[in-house]
PDB file of N, CA, C and O in Angstrom:
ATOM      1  N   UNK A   1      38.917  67.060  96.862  1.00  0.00           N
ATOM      2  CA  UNK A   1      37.644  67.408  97.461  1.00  0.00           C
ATOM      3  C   UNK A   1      37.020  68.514  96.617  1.00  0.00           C
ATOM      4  O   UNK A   1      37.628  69.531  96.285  1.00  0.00           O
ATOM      5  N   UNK A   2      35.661  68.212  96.272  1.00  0.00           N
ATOM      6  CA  UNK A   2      35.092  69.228  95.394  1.00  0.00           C
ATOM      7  C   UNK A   2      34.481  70.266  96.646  1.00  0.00           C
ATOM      8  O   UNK A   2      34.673  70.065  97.845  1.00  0.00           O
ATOM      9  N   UNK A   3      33.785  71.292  96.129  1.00  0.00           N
ATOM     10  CA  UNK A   3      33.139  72.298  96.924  1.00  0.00           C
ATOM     11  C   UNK A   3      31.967  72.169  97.836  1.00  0.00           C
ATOM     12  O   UNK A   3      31.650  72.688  98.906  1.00  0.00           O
ATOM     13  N   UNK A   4      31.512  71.416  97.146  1.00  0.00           N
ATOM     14  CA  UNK A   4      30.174  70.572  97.656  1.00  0.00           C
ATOM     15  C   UNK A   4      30.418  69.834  98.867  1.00  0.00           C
ATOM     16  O   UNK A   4      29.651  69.882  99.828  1.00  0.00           O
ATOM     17  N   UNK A   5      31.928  68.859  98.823  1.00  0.00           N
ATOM     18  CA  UNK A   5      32.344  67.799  99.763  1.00  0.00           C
ATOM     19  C   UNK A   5      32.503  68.562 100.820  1.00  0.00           C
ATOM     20  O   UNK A   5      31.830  68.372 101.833  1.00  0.00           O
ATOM     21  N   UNK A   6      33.665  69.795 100.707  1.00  0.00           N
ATOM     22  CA  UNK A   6      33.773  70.673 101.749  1.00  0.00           C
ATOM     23  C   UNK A   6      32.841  71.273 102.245  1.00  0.00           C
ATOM     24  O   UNK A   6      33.008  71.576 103.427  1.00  0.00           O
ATOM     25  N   UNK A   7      31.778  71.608 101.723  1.00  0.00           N
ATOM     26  CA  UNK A   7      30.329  72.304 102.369  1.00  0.00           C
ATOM     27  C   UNK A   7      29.915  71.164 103.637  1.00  0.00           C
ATOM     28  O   UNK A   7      29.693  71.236 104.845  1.00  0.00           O
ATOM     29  N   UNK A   8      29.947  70.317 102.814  1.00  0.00           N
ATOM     30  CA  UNK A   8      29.588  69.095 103.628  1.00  0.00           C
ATOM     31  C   UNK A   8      29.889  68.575 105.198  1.00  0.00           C
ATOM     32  O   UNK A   8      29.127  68.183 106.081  1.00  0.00           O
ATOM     33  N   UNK A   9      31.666  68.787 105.135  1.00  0.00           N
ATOM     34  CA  UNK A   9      32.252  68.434 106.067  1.00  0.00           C
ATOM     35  C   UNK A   9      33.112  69.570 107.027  1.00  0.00           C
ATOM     36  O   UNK A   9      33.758  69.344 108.051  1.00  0.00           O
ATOM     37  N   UNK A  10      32.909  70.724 106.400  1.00  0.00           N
ATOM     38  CA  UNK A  10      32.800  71.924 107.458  1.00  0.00           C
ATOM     39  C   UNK A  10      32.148  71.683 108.804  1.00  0.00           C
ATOM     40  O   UNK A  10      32.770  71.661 109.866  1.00  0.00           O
ATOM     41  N   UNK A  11      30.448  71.449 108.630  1.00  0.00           N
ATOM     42  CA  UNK A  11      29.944  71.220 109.936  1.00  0.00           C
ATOM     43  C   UNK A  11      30.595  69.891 110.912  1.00  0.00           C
ATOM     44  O   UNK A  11      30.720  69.946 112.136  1.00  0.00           O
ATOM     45  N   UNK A  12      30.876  68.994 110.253  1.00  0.00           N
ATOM     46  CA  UNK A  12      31.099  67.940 110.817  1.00  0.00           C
ATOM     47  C   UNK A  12      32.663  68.006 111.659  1.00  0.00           C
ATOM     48  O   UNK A  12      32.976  67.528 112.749  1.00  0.00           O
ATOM     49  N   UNK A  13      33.266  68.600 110.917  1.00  0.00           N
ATOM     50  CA  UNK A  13      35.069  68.875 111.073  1.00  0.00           C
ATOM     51  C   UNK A  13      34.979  70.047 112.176  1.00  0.00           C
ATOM     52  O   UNK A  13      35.578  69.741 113.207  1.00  0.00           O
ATOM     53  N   UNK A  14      34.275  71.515 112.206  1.00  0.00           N
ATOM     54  CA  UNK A  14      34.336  71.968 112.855  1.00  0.00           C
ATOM     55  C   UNK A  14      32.727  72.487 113.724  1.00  0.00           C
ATOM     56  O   UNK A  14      32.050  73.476 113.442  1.00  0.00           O
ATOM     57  N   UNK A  15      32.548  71.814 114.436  1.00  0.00           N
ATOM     58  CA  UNK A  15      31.132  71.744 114.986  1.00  0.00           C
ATOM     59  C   UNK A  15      30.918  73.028 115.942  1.00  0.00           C
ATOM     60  O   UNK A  15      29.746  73.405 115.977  1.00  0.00           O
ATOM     61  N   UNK A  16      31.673  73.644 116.588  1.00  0.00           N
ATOM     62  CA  UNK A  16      32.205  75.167 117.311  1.00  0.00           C
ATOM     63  C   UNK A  16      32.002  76.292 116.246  1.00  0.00           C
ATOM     64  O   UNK A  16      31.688  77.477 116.361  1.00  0.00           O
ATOM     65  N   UNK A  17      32.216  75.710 115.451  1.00  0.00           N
ATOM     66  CA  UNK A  17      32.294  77.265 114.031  1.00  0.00           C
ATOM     67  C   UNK A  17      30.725  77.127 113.173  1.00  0.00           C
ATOM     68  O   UNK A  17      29.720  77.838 113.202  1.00  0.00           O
ATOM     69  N   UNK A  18      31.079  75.803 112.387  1.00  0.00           N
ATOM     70  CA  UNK A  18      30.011  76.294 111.678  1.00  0.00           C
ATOM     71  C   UNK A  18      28.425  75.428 112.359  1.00  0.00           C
ATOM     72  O   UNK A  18      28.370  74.435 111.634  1.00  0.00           O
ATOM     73  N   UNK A  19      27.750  75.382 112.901  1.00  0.00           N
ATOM     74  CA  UNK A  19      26.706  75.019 113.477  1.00  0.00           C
ATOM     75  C   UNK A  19      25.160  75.121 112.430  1.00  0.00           C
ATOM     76  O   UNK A  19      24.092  74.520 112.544  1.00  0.00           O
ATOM     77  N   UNK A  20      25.358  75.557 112.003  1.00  0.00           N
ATOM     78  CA  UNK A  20      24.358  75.968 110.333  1.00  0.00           C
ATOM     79  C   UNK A  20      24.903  75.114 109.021  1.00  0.00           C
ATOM     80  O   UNK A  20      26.064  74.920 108.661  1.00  0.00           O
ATOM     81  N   UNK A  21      23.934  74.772 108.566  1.00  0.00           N
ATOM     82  CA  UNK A  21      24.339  74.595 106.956  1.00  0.00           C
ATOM     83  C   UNK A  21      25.343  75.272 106.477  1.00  0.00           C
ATOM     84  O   UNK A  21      25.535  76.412 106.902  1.00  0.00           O
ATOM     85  N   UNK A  22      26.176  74.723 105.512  1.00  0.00           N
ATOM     86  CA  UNK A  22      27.255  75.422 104.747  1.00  0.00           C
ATOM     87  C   UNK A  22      26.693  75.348 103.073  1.00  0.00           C
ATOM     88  O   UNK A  22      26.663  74.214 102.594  1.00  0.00           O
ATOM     89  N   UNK A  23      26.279  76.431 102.233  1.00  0.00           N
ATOM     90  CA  UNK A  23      26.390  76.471 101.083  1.00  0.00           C
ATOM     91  C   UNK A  23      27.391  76.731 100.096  1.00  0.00           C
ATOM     92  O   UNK A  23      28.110  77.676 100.418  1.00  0.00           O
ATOM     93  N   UNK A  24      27.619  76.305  99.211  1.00  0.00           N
ATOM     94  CA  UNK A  24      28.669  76.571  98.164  1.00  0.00           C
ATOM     95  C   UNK A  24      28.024  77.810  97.268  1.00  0.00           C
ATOM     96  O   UNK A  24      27.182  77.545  96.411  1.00  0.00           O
ATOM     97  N   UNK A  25      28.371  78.912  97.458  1.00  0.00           N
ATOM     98  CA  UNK A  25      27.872  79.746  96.766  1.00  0.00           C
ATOM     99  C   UNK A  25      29.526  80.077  95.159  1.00  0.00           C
ATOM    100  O   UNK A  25      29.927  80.986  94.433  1.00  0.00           O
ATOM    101  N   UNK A  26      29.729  79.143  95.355  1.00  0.00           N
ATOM    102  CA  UNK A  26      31.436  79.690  94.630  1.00  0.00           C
ATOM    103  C   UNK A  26      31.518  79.965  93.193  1.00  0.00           C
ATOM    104  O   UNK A  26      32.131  80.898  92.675  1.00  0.00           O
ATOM    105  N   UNK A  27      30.482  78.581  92.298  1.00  0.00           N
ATOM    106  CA  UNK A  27      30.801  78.201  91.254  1.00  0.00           C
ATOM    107  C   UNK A  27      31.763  77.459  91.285  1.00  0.00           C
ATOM    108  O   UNK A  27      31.432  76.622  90.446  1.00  0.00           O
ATOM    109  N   UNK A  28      32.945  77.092  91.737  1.00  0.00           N
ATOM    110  CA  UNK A  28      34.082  76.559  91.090  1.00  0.00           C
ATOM    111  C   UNK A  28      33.935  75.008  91.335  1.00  0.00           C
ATOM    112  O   UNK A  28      33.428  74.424  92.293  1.00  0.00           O
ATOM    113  N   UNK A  29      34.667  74.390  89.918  1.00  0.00           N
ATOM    114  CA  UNK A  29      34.303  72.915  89.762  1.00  0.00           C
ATOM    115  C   UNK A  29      35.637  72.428  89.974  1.00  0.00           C
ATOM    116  O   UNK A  29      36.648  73.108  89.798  1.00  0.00           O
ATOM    117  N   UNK A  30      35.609  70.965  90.443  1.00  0.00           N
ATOM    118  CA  UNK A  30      36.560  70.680  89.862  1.00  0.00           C
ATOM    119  C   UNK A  30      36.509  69.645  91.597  1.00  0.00           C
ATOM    120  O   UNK A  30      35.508  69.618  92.312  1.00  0.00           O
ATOM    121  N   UNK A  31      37.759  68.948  91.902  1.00  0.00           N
ATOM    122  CA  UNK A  31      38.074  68.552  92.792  1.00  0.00           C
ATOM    123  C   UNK A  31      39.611  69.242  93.197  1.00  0.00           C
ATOM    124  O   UNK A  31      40.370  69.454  92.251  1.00  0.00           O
ATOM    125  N   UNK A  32      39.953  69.502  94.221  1.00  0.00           N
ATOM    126  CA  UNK A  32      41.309  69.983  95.100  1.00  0.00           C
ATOM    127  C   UNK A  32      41.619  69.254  95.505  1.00  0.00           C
ATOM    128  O   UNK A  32      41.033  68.173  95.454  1.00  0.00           O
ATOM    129  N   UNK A  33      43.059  69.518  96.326  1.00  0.00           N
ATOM    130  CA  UNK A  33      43.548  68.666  97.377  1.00  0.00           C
ATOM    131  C   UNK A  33      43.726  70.281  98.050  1.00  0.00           C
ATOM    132  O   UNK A  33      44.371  71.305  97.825  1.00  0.00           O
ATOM    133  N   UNK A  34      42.619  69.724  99.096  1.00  0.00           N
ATOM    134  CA  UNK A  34      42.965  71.136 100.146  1.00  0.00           C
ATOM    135  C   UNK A  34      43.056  70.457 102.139  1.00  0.00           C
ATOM    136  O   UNK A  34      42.526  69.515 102.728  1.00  0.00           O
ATOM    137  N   UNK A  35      44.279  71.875 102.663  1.00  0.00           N
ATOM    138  CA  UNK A  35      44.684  71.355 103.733  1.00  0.00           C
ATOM    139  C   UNK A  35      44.460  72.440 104.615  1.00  0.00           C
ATOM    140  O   UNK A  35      45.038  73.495 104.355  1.00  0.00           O
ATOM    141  N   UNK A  36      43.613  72.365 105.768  1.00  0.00           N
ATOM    142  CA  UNK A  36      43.259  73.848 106.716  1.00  0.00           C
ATOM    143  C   UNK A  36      43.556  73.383 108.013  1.00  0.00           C
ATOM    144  O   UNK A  36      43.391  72.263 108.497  1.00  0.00           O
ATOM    145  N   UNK A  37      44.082  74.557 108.570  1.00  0.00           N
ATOM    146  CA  UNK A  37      44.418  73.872 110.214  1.00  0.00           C
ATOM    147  C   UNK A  37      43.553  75.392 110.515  1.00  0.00           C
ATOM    148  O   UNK A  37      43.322  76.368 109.802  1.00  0.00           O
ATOM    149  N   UNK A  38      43.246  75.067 111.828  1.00  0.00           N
ATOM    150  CA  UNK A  38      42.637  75.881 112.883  1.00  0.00           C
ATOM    151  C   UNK A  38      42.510  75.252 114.086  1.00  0.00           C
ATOM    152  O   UNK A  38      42.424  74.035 114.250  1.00  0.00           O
ATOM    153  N   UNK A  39      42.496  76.299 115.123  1.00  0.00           N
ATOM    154  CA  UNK A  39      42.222  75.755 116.306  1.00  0.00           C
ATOM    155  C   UNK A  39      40.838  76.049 116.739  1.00  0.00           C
ATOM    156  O   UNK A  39      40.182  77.022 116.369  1.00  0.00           O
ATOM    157  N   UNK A  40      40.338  74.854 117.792  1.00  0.00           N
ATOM    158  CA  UNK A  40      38.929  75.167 118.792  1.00  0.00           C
ATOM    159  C   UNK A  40      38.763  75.985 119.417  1.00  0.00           C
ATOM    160  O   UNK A  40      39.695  76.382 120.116  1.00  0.00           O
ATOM    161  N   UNK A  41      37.331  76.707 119.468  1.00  0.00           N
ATOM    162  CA  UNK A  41      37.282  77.572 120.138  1.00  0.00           C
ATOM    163  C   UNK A  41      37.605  78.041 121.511  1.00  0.00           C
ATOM    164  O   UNK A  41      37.733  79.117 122.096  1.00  0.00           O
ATOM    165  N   UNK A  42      37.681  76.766 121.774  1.00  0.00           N
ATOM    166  CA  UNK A  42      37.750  76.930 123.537  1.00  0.00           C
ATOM    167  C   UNK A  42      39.300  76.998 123.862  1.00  0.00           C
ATOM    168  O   UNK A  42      39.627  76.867 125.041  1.00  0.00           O
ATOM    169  N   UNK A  43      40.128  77.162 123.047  1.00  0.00           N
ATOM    170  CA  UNK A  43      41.739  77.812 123.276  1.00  0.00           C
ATOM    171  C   UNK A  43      42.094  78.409 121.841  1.00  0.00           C
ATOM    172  O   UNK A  43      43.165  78.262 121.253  1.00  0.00           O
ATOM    173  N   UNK A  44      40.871  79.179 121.358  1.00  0.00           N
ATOM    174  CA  UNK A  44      41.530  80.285 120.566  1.00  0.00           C
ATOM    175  C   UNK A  44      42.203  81.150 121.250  1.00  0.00           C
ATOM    176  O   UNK A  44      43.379  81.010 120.914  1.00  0.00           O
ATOM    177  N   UNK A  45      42.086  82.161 122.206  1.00  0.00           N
ATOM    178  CA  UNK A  45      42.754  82.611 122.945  1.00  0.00           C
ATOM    179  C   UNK A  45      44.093  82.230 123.222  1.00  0.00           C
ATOM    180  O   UNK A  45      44.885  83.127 123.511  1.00  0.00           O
ATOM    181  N   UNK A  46      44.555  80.831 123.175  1.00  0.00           N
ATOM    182  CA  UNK A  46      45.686  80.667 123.395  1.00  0.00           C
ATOM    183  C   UNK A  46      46.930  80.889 122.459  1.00  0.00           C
ATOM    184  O   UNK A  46      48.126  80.865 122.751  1.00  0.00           O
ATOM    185  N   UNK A  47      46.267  81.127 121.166  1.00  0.00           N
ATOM    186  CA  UNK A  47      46.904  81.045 120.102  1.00  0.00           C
ATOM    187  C   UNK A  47      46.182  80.376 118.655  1.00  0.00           C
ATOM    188  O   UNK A  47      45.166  79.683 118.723  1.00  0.00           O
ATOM    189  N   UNK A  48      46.774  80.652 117.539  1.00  0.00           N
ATOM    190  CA  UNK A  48      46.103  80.326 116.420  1.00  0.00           C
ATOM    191  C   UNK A  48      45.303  80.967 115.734  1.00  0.00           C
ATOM    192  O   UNK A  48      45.183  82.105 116.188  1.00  0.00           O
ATOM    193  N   UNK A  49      44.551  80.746 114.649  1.00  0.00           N
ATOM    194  CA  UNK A  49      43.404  81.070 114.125  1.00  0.00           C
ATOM    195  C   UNK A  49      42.386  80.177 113.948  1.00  0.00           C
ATOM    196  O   UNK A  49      42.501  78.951 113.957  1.00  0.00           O
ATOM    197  N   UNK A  50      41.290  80.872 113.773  1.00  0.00           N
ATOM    198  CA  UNK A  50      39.723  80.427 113.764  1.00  0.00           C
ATOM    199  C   UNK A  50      39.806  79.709 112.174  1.00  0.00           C
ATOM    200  O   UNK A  50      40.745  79.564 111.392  1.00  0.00           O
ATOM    201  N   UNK A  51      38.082  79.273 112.100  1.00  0.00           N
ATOM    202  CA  UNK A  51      37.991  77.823 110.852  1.00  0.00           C
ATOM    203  C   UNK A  51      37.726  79.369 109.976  1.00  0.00           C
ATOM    204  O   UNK A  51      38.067  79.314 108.794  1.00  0.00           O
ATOM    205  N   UNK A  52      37.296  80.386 110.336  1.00  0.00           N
ATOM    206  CA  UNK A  52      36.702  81.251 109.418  1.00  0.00           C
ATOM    207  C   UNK A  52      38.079  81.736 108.780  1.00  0.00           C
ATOM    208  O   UNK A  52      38.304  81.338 107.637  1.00  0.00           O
ATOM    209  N   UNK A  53      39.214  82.718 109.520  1.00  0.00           N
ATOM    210  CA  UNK A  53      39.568  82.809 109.282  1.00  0.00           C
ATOM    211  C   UNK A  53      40.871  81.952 108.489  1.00  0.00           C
ATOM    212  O   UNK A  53      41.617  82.481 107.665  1.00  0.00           O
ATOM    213  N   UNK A  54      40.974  80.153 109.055  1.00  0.00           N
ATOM    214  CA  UNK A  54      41.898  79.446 108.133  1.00  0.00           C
ATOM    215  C   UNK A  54      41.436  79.497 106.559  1.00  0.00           C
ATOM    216  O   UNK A  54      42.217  79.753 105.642  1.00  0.00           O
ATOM    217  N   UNK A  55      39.890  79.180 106.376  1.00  0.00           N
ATOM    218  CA  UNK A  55      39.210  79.198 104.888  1.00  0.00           C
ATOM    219  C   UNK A  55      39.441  80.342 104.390  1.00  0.00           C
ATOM    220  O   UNK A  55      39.484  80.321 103.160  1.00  0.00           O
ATOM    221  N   UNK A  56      39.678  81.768 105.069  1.00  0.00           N
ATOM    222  CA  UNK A  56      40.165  83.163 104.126  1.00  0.00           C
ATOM    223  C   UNK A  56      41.694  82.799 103.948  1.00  0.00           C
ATOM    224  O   UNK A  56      41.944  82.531 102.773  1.00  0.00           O
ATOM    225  N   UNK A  57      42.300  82.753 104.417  1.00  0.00           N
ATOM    226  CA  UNK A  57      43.869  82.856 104.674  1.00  0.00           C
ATOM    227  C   UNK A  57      44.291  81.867 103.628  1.00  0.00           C
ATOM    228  O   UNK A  57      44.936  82.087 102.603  1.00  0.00           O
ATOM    229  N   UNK A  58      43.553  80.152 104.312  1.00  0.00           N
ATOM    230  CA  UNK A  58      44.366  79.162 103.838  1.00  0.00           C
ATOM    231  C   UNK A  58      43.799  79.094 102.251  1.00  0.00           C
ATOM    232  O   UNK A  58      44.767  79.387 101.549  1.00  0.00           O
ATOM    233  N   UNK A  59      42.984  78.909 101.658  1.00  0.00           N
ATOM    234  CA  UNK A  59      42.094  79.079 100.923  1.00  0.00           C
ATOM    235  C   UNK A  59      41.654  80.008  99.761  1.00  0.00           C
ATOM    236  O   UNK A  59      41.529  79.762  98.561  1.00  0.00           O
ATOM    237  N   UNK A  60      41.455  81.141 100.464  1.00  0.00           N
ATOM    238  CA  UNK A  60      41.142  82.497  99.837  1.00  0.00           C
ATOM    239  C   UNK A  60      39.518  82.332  99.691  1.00  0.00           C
ATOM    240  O   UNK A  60      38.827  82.974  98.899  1.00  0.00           O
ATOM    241  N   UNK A  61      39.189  81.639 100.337  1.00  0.00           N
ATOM    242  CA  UNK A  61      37.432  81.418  99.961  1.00  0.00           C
ATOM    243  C   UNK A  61      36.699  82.749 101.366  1.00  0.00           C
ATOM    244  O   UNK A  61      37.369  83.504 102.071  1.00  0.00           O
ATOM    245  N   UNK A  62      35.717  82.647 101.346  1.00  0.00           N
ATOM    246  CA  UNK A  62      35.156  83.734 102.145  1.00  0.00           C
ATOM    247  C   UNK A  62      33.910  82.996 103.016  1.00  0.00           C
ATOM    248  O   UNK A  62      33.057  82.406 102.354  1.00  0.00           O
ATOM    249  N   UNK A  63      33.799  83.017 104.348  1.00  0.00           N
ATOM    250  CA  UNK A  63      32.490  82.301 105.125  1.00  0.00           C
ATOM    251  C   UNK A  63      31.676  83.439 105.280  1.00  0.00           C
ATOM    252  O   UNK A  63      32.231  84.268 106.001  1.00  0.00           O
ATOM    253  N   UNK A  64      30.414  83.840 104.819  1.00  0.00           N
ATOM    254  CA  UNK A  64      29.561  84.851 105.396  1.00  0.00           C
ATOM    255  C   UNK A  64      28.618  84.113 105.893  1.00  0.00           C
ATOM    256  O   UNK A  64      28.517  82.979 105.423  1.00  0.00           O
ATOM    257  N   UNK A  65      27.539  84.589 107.116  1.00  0.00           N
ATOM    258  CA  UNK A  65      26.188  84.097 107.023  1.00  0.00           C
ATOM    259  C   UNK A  65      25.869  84.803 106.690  1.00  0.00           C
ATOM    260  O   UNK A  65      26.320  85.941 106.819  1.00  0.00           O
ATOM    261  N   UNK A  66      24.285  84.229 105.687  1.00  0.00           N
ATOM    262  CA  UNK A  66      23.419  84.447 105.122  1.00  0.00           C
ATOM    263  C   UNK A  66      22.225  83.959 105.047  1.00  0.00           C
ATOM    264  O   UNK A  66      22.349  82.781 104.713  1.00  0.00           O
ATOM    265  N   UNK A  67      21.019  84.256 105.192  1.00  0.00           N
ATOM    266  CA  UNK A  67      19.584  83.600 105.474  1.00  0.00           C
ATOM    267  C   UNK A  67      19.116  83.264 104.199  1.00  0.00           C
ATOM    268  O   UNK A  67      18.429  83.909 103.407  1.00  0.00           O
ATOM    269  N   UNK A  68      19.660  82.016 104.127  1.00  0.00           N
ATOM    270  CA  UNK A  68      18.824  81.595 102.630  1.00  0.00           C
ATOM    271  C   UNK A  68      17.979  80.152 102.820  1.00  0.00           C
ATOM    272  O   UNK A  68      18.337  79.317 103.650  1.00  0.00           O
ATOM    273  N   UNK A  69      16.537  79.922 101.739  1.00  0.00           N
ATOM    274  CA  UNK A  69      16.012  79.448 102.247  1.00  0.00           C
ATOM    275  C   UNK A  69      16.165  78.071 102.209  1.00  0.00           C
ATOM    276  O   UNK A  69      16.880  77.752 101.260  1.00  0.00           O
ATOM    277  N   UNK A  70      15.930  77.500 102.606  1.00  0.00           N
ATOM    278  CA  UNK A  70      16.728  75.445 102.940  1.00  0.00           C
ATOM    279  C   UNK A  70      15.226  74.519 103.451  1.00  0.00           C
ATOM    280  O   UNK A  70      14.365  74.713 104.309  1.00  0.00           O
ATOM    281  N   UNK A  71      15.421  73.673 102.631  1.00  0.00           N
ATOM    282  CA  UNK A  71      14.077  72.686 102.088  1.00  0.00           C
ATOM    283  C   UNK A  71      13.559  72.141 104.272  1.00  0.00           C
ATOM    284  O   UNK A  71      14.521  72.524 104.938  1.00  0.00           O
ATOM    285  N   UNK A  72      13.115  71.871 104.662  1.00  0.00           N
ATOM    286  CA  UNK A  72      12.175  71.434 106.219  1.00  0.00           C
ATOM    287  C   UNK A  72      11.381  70.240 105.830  1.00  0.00           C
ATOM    288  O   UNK A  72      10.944  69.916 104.726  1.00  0.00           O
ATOM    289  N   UNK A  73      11.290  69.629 107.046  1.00  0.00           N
ATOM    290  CA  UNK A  73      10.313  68.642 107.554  1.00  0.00           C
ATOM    291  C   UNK A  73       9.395  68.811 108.069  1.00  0.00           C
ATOM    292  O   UNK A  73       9.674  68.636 109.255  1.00  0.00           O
ATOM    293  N   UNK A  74       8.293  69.078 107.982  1.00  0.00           N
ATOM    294  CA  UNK A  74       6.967  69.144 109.151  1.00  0.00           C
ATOM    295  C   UNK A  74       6.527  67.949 108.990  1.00  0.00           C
ATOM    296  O   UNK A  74       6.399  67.245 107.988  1.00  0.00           O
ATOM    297  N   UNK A  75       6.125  67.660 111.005  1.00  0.00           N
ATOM    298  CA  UNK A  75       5.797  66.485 111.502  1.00  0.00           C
ATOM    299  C   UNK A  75       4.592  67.421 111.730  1.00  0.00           C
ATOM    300  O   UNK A  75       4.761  68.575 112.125  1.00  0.00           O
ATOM    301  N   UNK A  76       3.348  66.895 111.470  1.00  0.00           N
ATOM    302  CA  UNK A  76       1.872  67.594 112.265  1.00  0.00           C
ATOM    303  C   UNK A  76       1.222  66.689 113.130  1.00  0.00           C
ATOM    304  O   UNK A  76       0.535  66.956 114.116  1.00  0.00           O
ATOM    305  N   UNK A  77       1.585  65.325 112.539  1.00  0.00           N
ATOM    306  CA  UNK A  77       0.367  64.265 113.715  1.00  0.00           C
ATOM    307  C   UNK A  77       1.468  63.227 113.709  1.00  0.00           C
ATOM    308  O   UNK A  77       2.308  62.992 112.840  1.00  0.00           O
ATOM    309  N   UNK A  78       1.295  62.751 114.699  1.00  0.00           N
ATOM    310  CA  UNK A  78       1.807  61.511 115.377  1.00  0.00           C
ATOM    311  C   UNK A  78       0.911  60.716 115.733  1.00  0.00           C
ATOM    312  O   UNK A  78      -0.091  61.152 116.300  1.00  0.00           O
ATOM    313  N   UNK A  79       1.073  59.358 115.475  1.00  0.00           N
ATOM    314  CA  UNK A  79      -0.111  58.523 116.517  1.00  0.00           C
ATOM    315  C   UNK A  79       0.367  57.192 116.361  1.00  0.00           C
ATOM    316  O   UNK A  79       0.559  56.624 115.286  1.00  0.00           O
ATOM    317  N   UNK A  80       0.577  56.650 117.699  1.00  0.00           N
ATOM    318  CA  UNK A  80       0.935  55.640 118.043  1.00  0.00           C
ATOM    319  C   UNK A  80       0.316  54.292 117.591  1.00  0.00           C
ATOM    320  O   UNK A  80      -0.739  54.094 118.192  1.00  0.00           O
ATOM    321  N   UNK A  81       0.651  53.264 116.687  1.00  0.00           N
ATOM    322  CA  UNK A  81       0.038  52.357 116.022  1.00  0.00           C
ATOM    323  C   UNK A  81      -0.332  50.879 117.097  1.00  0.00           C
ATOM    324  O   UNK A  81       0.622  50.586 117.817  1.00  0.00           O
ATOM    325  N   UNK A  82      -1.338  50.145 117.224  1.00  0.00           N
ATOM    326  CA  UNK A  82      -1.940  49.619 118.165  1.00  0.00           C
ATOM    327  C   UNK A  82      -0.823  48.401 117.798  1.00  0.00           C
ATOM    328  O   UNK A  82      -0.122  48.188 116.809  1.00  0.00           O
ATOM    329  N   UNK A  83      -1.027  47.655 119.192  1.00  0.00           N
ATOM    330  CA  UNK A  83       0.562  46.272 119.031  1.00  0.00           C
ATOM    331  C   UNK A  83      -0.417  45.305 119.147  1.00  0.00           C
ATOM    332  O   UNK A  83      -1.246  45.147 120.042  1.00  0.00           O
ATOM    333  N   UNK A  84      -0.176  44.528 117.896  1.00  0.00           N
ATOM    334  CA  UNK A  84      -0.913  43.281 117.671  1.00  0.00           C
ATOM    335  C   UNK A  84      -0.990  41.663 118.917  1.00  0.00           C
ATOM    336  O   UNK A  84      -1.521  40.559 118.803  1.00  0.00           O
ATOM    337  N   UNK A  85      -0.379  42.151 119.727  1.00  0.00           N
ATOM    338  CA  UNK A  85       0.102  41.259 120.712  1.00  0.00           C
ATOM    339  C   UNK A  85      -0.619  41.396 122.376  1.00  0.00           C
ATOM    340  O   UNK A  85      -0.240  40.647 123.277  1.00  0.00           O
TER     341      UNK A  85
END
């Protein structure tokens, strides 16, 4: 998995943690074979660690947020097209 792939599938894998875009701010190329366990939020408490902290630990990579700016859609008009029927 390259860096990019993992940016990718952060949100998807852990939907409790990362809820925002994930950027690769790393540089590093290449493809891995990488393996992270964490638990859900809703029994962190019970035990374990978080996705943030498995990616420091397991990893050595670092999650910050940061407000950077990311390409949008504006919808301004809508209009319903007449049915030929």
């Amino acid at each position: 998995m390259t860096m990019a792939d993992l940016t990718e599938a952060l949100p998807q894998y852990a939907p409790g943690y990362a809820d925002h875009a994930v950027v690769d701010l790393t540089n590093i190329k290449g493809a891995y074979d990488l393996k992270l366990a964490w638990v859900s939020r809703q029994v962190i408490d019970q035990g374990g660690i978080t996705m943030f902290d498995a990616v420091d630990k397991q990893l050595g990579l670092k999650l910050e947020p940061r407000k950077m700016p990311m390409p949008y859609l504006v919808i301004d008009h809508v209009e319903k097209l007449a049915n030929d029927n």
